[in-house]
VOTIDO-142408 format. One line per field, with one value per residue (C-alpha): x, y, z. Coordinates in steps of 0.05 Angstrom, whole numbers, plus 32768, in hexadecimal, padded with zeros to 4 digits. Example, Ala and Ser with C-alpha at 12.3 -4.5 7.8 and 13.67 -1.06 7.14 Angstrom:
BEGIN
x (80F6  8111) $
y (7FA6  7FEB) $
z (809C  808F) $
# end
This chain:
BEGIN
x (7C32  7C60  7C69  7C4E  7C78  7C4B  7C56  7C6D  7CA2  7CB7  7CC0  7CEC  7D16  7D16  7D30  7D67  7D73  7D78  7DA8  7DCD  7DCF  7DF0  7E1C  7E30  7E2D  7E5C  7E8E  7E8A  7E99  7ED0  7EF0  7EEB  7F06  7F4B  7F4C  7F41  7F7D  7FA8  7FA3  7F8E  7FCB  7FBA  7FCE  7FA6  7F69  7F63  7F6D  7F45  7F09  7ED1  7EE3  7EE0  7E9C  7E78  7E83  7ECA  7EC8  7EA5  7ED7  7F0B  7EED  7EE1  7F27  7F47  7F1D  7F14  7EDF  7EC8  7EC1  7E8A  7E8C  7E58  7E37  7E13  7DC0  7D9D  7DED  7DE8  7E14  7E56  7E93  7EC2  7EB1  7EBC  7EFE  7F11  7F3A  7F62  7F7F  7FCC  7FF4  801F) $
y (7C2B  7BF0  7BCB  7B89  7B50  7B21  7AD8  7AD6  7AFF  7AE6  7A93  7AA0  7AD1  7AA7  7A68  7A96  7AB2  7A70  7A5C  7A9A  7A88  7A3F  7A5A  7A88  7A50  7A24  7A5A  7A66  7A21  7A23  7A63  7A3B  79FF  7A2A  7A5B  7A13  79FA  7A33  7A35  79F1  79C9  7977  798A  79C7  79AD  7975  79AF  79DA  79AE  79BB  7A0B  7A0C  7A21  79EE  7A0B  7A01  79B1  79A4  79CA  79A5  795F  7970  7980  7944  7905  78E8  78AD  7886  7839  7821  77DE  77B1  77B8  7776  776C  779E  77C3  7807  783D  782B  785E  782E  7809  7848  784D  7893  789A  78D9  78F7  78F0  7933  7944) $
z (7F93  7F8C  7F49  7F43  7F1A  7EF3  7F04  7EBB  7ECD  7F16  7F0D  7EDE  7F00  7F40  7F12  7EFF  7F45  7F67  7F29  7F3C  7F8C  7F82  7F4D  7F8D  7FC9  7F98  7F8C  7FDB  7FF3  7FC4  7FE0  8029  800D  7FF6  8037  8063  8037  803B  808B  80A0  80B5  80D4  811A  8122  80FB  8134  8173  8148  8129  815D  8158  810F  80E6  80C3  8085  8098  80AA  8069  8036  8069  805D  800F  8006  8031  8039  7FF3  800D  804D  804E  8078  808F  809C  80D8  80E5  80ED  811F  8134  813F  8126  8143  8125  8129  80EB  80BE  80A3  8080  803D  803B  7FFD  800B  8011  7FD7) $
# end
């Protein structure tokens, strides 16, 4: 017969467990964000980009857009790209 965990017992552990999975997930999406470094070079992340995991695009993004400026749009405008301008980090 299978042993039973007392709720006393289990909400605690999960608190711990889910503590445990971010602490993993962060560490993880900072590996990509040095392998996506290491291999991602301007020209082939623009060929590349729609190939790439999303996982990927993010820790790319992370690492080399520091903000975006969105300017105003104007009453009842929908989206329109063009008024977003991106802010990279400059290469060193």
């Amino acid at each position: 017969m299978p042993r039973r965990i007392s709720p006393k017992d289990y909400f605690p552990t999960m608190e711990e467990l889910r503590e445990q999975e971010e602490a993993l997930l962060k560490g993880r999406n900072d590996h990509l964000v040095a392998t996506a470094n290491a291999h991602a070079r301007p020209a082939d992340v623009r060929a590349e980009w729609d190939d790439y995991s999303l996982a990927r695009q993010r820790a790319i993004i992370k690492e080399h857009l520091i903000a975006v400026v969105v300017h105003p749009a104007g009453r009842g405008r929908r989206f329109d790209p063009d008024l977003l301008d991106p802010v990279w980090r400059e290469e060193t």
